[in-house]
N, C-alpha and C positions, 0 to 999 in steps of 0.2 A: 504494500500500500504506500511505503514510504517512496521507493523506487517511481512508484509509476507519478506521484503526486510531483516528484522533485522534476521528472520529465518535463511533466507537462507543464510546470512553473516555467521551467527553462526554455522551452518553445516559445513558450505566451511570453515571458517576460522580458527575454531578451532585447527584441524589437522595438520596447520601450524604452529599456535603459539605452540601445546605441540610437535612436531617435533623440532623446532628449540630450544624451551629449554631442550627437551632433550641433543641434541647435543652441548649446552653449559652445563650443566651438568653432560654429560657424564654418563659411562656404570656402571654398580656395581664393575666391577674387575678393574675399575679408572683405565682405559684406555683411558684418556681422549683423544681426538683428534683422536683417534684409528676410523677410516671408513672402514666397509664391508659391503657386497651385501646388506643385510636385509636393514641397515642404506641409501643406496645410494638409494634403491628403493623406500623405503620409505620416504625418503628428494623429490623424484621427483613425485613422487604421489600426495602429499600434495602440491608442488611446482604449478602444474597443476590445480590442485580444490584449488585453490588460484586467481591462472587467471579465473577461468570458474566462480566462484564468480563474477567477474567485465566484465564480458561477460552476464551473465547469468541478471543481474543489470539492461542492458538494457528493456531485455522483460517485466522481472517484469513492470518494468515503462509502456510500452506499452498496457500490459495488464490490467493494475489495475489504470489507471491511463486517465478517457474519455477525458479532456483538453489537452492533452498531444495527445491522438489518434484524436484528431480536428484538433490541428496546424498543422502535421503534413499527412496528406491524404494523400500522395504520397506512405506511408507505411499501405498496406490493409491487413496486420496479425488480425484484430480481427476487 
């Protein structure tokens, strides 16, 4: 369960973290603070598989996780 969580943190979360240091680093022609399309789409692309990361958190748990699908009955996913 820990395996598969850290995976997919690392999928989801990466794109965030080198998205935003991009954009504190800024572009080659140091434009720093300089925003256009490619950047804005891409600040919210990543923005989103950020949240779906901690969305996505819960099933992992539900699925990999039978003490967790005991306490819980009321949730018949698996």
């Amino acid at each position: 369960m820990a395996l598969a969580a850290s995976l997919i943190f690392l999928v989801l979360m990466v794109p965030r973290a080198i998205s935003i240091l991009v954009s504190i680093i800024g572009d080659p022609e140091r434009k720093i603070g300089a925003i256009n399309d490619a950047h804005t789409i891409t600040d919210l692309v990543t923005y989103w598989l950020q949240y779906l990361n901690h969305s996505v958190n819960f099933f992992v748990y539900i699925v990999a996780n039978k003490n967790f699908r005991l306490k819980y009955k009321w949730f018949k996913l698996c």
